[in-house]
VEXMARTI-199725 format. One record per residue (C-alpha): residue in three letters; z, y, x. Coordinates in pm, 1 decimal, m for minus. Each point is the difference from the previous one (the first is absolute). Example, Ala and Ser with C-alpha at 12.3 -4.5 7.8 and 13.67 -1.06 7.14 Angstrom:
BEGIN
pt zaro = ALA	Z = 780.0	Y = m450.0	X = 1230.0
pt zaro = SER	Z = m66.0	Y = 344.0	X = 137.0
END
This chain:
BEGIN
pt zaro = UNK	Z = 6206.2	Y = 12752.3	X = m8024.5
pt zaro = UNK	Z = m340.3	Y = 31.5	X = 87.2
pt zaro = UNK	Z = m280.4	Y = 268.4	X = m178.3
pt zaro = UNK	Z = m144.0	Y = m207.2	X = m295.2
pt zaro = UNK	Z = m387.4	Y = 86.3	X = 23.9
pt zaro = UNK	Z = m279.7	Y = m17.6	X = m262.3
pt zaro = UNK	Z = m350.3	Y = m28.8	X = 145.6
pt zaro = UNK	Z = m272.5	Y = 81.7	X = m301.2
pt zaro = UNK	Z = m339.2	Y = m90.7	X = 98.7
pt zaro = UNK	Z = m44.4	Y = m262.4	X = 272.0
pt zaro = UNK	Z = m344.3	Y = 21.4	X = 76.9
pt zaro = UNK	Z = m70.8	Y = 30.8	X = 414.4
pt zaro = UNK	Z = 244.2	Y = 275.8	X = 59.0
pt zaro = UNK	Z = 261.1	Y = m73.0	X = m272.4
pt zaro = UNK	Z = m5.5	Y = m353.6	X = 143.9
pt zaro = UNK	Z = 50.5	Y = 88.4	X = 345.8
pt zaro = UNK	Z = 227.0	Y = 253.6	X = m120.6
pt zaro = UNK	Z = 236.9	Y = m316.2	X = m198.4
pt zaro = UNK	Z = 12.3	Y = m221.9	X = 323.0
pt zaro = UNK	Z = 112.4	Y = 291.8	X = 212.6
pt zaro = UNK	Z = 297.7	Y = 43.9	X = m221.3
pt zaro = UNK	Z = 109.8	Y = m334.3	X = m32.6
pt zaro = UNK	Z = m64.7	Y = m95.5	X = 415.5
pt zaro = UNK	Z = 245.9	Y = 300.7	X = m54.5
pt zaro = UNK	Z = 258.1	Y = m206.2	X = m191.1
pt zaro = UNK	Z = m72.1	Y = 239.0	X = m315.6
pt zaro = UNK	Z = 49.8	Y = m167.1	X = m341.8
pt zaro = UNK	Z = m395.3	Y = 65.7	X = m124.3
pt zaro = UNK	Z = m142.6	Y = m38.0	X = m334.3
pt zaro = UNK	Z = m328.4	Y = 30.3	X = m63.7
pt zaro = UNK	Z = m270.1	Y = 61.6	X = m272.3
pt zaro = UNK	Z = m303.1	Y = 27.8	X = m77.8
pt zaro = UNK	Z = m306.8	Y = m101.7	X = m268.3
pt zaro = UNK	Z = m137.6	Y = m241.9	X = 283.2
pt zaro = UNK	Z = 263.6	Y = m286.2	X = m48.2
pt zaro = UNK	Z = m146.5	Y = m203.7	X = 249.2
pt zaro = UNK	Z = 100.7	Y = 296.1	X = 265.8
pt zaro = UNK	Z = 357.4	Y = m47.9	X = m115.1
pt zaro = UNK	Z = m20.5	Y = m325.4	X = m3.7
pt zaro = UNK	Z = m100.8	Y = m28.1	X = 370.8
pt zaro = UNK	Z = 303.1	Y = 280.4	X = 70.4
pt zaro = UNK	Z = 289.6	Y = m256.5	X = m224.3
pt zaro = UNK	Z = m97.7	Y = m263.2	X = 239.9
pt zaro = UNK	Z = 125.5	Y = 269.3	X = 299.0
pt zaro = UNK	Z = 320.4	Y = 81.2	X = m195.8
pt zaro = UNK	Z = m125.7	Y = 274.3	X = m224.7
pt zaro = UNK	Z = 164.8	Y = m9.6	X = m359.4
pt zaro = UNK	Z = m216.7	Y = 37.5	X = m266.0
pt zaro = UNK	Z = 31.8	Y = 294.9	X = m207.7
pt zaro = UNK	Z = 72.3	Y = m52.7	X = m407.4
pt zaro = UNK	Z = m108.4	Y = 239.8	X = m232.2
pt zaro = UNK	Z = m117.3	Y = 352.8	X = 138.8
pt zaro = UNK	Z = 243.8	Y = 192.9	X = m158.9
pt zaro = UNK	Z = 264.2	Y = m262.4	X = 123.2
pt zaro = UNK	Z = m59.0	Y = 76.2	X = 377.7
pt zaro = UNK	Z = 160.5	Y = 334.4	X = 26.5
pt zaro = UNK	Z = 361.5	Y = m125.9	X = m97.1
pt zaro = UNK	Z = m78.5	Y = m298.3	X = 269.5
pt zaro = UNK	Z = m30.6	Y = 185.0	X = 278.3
pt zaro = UNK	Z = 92.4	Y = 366.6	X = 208.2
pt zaro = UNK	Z = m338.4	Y = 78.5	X = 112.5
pt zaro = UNK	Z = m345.4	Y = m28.5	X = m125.4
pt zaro = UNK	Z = m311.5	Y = m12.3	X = 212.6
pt zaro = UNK	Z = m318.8	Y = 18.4	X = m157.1
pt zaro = UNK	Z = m343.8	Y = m86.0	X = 208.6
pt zaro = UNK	Z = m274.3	Y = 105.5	X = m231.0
pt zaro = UNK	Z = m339.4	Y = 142.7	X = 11.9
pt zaro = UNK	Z = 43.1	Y = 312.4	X = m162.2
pt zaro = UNK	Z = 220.2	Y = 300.1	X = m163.8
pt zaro = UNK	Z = m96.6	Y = m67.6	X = m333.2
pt zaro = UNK	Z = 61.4	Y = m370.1	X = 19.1
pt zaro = UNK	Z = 335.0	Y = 80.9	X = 160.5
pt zaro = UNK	Z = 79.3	Y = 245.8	X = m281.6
pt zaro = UNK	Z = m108.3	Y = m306.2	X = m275.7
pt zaro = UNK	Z = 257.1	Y = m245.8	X = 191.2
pt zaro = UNK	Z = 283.5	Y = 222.0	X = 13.0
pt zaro = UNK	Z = m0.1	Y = 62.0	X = m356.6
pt zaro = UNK	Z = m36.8	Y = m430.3	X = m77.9
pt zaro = UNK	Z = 294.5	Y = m0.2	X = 277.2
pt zaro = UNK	Z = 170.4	Y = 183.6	X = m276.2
pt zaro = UNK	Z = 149.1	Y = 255.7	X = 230.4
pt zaro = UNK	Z = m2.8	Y = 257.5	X = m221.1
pt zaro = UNK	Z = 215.7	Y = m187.2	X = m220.0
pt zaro = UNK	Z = 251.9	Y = m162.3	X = 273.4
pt zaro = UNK	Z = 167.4	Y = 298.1	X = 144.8
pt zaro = UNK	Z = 91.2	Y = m194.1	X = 326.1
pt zaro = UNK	Z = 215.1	Y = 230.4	X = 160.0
pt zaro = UNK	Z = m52.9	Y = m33.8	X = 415.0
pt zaro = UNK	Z = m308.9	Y = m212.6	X = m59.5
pt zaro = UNK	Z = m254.5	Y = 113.7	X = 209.0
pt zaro = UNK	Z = m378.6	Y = m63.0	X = m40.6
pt zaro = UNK	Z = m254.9	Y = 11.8	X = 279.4
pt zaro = UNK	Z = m357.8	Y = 27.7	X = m25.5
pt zaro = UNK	Z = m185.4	Y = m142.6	X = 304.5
pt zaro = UNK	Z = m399.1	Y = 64.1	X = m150.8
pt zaro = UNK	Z = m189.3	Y = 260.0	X = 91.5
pt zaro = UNK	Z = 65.7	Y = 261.6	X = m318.9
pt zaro = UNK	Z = m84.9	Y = 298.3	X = m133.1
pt zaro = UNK	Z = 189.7	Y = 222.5	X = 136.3
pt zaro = UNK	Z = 85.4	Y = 225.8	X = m289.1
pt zaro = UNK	Z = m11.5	Y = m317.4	X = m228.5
pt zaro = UNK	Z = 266.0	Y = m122.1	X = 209.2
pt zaro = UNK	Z = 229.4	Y = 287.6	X = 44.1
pt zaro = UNK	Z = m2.0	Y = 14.7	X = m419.7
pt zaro = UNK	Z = 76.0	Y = m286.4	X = m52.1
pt zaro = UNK	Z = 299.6	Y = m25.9	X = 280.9
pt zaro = UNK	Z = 147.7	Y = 380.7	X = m193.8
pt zaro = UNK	Z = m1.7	Y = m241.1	X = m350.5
pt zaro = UNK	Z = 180.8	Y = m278.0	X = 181.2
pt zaro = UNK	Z = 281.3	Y = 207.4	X = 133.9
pt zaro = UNK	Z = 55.3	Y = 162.8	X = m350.7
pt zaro = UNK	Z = 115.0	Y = m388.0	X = m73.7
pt zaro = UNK	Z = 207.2	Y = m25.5	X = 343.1
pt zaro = UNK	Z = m242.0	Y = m192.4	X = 150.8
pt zaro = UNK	Z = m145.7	Y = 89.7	X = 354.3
pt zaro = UNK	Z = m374.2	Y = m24.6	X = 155.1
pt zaro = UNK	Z = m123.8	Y = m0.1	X = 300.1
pt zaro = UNK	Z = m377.5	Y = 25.6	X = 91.9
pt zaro = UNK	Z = 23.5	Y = m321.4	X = 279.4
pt zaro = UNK	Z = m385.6	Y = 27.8	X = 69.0
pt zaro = UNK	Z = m121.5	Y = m211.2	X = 291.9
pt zaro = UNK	Z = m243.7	Y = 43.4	X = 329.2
pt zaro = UNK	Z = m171.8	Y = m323.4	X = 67.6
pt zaro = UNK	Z = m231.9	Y = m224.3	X = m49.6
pt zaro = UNK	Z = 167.4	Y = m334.2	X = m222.1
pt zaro = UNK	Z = m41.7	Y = m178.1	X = 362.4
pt zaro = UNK	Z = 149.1	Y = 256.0	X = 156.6
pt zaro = UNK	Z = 306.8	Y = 11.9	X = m286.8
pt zaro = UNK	Z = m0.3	Y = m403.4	X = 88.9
pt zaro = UNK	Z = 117.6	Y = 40.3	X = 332.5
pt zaro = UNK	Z = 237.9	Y = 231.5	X = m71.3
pt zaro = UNK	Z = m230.2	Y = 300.5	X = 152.1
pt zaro = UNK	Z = m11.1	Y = 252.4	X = m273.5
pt zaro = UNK	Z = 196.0	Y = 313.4	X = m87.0
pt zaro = UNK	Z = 185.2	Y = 88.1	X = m243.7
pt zaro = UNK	Z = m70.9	Y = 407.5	X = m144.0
pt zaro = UNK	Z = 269.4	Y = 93.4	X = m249.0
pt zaro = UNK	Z = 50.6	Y = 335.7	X = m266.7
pt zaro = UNK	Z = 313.1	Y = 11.5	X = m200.8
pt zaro = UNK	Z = 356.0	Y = 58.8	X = 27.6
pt zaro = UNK	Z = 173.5	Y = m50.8	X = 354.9
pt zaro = UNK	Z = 265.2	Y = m156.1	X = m157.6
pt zaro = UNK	Z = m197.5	Y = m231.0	X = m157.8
pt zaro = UNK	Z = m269.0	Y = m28.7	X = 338.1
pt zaro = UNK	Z = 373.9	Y = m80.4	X = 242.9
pt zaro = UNK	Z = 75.5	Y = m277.3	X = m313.0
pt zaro = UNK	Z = m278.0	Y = m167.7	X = 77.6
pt zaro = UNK	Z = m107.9	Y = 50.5	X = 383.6
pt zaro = UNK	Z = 96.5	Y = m381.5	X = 43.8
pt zaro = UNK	Z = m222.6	Y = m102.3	X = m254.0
pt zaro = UNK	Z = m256.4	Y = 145.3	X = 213.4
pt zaro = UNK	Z = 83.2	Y = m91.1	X = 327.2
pt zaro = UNK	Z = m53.8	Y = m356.6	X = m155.7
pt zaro = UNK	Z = m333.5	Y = 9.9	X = m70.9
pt zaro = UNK	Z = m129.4	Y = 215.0	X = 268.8
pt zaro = UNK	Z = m15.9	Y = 165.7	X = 369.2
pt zaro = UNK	Z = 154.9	Y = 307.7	X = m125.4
pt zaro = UNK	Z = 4.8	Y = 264.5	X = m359.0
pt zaro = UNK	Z = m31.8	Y = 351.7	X = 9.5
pt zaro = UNK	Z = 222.3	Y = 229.4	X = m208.7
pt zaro = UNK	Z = m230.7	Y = 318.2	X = m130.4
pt zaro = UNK	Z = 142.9	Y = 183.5	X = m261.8
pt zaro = UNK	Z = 21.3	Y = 30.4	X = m364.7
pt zaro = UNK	Z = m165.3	Y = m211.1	X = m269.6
pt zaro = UNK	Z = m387.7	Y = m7.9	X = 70.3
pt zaro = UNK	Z = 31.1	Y = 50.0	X = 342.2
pt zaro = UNK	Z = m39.7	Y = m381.4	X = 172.3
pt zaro = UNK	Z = m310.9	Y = m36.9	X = m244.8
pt zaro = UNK	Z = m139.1	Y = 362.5	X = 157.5
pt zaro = UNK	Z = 58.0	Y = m157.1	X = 315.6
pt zaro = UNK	Z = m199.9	Y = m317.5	X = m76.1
pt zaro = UNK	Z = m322.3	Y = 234.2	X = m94.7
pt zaro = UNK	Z = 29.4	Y = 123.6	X = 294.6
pt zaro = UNK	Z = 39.1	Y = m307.8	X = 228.6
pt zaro = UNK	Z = m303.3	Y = m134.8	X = m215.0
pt zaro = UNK	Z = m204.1	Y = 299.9	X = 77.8
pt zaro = UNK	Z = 45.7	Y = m71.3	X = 375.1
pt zaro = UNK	Z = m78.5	Y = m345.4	X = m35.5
pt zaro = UNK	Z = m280.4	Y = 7.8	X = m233.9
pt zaro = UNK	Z = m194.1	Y = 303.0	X = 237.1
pt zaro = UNK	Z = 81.0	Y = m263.3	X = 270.4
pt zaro = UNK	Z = m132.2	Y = m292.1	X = m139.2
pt zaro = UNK	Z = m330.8	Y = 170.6	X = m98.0
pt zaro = UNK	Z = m21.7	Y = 142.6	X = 360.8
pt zaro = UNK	Z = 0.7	Y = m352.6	X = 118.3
pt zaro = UNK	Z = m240.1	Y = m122.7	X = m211.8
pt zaro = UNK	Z = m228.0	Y = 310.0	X = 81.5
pt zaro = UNK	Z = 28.1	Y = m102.8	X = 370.3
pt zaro = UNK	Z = m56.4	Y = m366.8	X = m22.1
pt zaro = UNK	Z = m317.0	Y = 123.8	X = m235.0
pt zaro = UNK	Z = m84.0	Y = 197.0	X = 284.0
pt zaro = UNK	Z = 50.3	Y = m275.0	X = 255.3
pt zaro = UNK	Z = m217.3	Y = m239.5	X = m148.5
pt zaro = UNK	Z = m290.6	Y = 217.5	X = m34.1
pt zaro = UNK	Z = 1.2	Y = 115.2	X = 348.9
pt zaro = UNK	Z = m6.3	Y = m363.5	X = 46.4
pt zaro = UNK	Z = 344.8	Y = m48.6	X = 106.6
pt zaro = UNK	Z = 191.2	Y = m320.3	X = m139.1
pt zaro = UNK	Z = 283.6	Y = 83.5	X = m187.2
pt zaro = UNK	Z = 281.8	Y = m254.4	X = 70.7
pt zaro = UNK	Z = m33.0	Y = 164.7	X = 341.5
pt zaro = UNK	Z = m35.6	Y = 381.7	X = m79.4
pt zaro = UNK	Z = 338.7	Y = m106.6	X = m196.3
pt zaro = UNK	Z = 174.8	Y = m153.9	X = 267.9
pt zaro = UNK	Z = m114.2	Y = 345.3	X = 222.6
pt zaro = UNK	Z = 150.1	Y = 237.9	X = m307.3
pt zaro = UNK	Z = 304.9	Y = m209.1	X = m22.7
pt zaro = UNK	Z = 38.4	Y = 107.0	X = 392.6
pt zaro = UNK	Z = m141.1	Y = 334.8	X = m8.9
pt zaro = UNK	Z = 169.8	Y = 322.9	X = m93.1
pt zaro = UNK	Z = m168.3	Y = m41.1	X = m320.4
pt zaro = UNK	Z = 274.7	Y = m290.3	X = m107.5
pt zaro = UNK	Z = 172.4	Y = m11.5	X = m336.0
pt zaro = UNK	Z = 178.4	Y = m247.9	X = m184.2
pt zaro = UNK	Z = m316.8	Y = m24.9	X = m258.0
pt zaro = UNK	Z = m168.9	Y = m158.5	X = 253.2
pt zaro = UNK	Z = 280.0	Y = m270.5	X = 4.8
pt zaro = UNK	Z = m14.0	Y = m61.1	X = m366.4
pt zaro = UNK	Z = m328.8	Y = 37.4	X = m81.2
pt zaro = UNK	Z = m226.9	Y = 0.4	X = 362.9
pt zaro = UNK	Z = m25.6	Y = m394.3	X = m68.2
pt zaro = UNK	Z = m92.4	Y = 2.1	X = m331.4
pt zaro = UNK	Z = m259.6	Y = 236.9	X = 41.3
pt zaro = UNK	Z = m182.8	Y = m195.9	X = 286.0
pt zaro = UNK	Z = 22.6	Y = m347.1	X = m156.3
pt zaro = UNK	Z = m34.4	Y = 171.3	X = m374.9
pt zaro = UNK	Z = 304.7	Y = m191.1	X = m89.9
pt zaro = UNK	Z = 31.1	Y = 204.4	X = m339.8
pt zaro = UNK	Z = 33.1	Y = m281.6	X = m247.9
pt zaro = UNK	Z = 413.7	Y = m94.5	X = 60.2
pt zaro = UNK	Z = 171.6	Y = 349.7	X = m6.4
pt zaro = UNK	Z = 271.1	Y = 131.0	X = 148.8
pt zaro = UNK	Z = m56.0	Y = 262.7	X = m279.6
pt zaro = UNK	Z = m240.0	Y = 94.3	X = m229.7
pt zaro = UNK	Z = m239.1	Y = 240.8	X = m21.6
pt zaro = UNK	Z = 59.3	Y = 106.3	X = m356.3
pt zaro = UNK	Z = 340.6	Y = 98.2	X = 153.7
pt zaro = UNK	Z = m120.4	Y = 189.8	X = 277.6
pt zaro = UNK	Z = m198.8	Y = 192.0	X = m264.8
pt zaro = UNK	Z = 267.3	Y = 89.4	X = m233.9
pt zaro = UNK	Z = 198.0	Y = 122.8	X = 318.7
pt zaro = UNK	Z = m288.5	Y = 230.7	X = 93.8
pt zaro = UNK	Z = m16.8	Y = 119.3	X = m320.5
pt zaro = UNK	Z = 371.8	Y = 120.0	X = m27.2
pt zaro = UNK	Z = m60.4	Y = 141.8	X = 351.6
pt zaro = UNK	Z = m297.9	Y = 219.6	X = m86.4
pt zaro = UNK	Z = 214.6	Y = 29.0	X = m307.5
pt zaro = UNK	Z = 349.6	Y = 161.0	X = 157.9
pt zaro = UNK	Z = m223.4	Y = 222.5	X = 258.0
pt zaro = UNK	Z = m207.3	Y = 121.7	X = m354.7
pt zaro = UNK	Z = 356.9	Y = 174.6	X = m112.7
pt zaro = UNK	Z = 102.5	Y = 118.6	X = 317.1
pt zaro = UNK	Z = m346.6	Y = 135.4	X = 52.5
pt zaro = UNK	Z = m16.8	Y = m174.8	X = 303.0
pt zaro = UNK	Z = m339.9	Y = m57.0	X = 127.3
pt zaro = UNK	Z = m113.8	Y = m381.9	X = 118.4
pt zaro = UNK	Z = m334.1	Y = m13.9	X = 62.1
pt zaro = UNK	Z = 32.5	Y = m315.5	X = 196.6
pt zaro = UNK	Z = 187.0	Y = m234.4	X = m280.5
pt zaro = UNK	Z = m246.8	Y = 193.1	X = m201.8
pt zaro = UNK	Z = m287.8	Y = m213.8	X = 188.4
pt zaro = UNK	Z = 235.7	Y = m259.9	X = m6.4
pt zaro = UNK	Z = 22.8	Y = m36.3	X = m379.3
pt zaro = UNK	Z = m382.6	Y = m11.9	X = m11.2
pt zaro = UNK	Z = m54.1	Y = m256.3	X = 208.8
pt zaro = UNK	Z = 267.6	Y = m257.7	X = m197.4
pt zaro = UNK	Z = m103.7	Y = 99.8	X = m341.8
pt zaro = UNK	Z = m363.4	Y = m107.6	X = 143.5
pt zaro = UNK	Z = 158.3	Y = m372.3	X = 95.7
pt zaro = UNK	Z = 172.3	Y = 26.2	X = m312.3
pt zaro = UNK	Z = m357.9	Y = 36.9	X = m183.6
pt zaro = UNK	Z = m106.0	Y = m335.7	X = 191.4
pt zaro = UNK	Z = 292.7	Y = m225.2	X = m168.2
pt zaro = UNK	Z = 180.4	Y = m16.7	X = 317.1
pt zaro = UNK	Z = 347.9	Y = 128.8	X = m127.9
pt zaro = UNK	Z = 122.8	Y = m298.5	X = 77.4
pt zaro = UNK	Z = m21.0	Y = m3.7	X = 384.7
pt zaro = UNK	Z = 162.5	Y = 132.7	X = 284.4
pt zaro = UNK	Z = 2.1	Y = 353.3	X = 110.0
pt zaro = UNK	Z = m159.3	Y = m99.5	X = 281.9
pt zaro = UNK	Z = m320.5	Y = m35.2	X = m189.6
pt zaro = UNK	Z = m111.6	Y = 414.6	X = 10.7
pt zaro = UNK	Z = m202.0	Y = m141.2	X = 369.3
pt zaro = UNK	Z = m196.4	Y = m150.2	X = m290.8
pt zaro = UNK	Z = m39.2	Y = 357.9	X = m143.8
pt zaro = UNK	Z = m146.4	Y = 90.8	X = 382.7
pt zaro = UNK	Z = m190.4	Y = m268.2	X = 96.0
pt zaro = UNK	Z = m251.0	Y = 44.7	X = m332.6
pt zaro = UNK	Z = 2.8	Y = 338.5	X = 64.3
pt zaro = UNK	Z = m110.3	Y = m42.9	X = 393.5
pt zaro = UNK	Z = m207.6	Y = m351.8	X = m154.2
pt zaro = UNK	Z = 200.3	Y = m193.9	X = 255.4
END
């Protein structure tokens, strides 16, 4: 019989996430406040979920896709988890969370039987589309082998790294990287179009150079064209990322002087209402700064 899944929160990524399961041959059900996002998954073959604290007794794994720990916590506890005691269900969390938040509340889940897994993702929700994301994953191994196929469904390959609060440590640190690499590229194209250089084809020289990254893949063509307004993410997100990053290297007393700079320069596109756009919007940051 095949792994009954629960996908909570089908926004971009929990979306993607639903339709990689069931191309999978999964049995999926999904919820989430947006009903016309379920709706449009139903049509595909998703079940819709009943009442919240119904779903746990429905299925052997829950997946949640949401934007943050404390959201996650708030879910879990309408889920009625606490309450179920679902021996061998397993729960995995696939946002971006806290990473202390996260290995709490996975300590007050086993106490009921239950397992977690911090499932956190690297990819843009294009990138998770296509099936080219990565899975990072804390927890128990037992629990991490239960579910490997799970992950090979919905992506190019998933990462076992240790205990609980380890696969969200991991995605602060893949963020870090990509963030310092997306501002880089934005300081260069700044640079490039004030020495008088067109961008589209300083890009198409970085993309070739040594210099190359994957940012420049994901957000190189935004930032030329300023296509900020249809987001792969948002940068509200991005923010709350850097935040826990600055955040986990704070109690480690780890100095980052870079995501420090970082953090400035999105809370200052934050303070000009564009939360809503794409990453790929900090060249905005650099070209007022240069007046470009």
């Amino acid at each position: 019989m095949k792994t009954r899944i629960a996908v909570i929160g089908v926004g971009l990524m929990g979306t993607s996430l639903a339709k990689h399961l069931m191309t999978a041959g999964f049995p999926v059900v999904v919820h989430d406040v947006d009903r016309v996002k379920v709706d449009a998954l139903v049509k595909l073959g998703a079940s819709r979920a009943g009442a919240p604290d119904q779903i746990a007794r429905e299925v052997d794994v829950v997946m949640m896709s949401l934007p943050n720990s404390h959201i996650v916590n708030e879910v879990v506890n309408q889920l009625g988890l606490f309450e179920t005691g679902r021996k061998e269900l397993i729960v995995i969390d696939t946002s971006t969370p806290d990473p202390d938040m996260s290995a709490a509340l996975a300590a007050r889940l086993q106490e009921h039987g239950i397992a977690m897994l911090d499932g956190t993702i690297s990819g843009t929700s294009e990138m998770f589309a296509e099936k080219n994301a990565i899975f990072m994953v804390g927890g128990d191994p037992a629990a991490f082998r239960q579910c490997e196929h799970i992950f090979a469904a919905a992506s190019k390959a998933a990462f076992y790294m240790g205990p609980n609060g380890t696969g969200a440590k991991m995605k602060l640190v893949v963020n870090l990287v990509l963030s310092l690499n997306r501002m880089a590229l934005a300081e260069g194209l700044t640079l490039a179009a004030k020495a008088g250089l067109g961008q589209a084809q300083a890009l198409k020289v970085l993309m070739s150079s040594a210099a190359y990254s994957s940012a420049m893949d994901q957000k190189g063509g935004r930032m030329v064209e300023r296509n900020f307004s249809k987001p792969a993410s948002k940068l509200s997100t991005s923010y709350k990322d850097a935040r826990l990053i600055l955040g986990l290297g704070a109690k480690l007393d780890c100095p980052l002087p870079l995501m420090s700079l970082y953090v400035q320069a999105l809370a200052s596109e934050i303070s000009k209402g564009r939360h809503e756009l794409d990453p790929a919007t900090i060249i905005s940051f650099y070209s007022e700064l240069a007046n470009v």
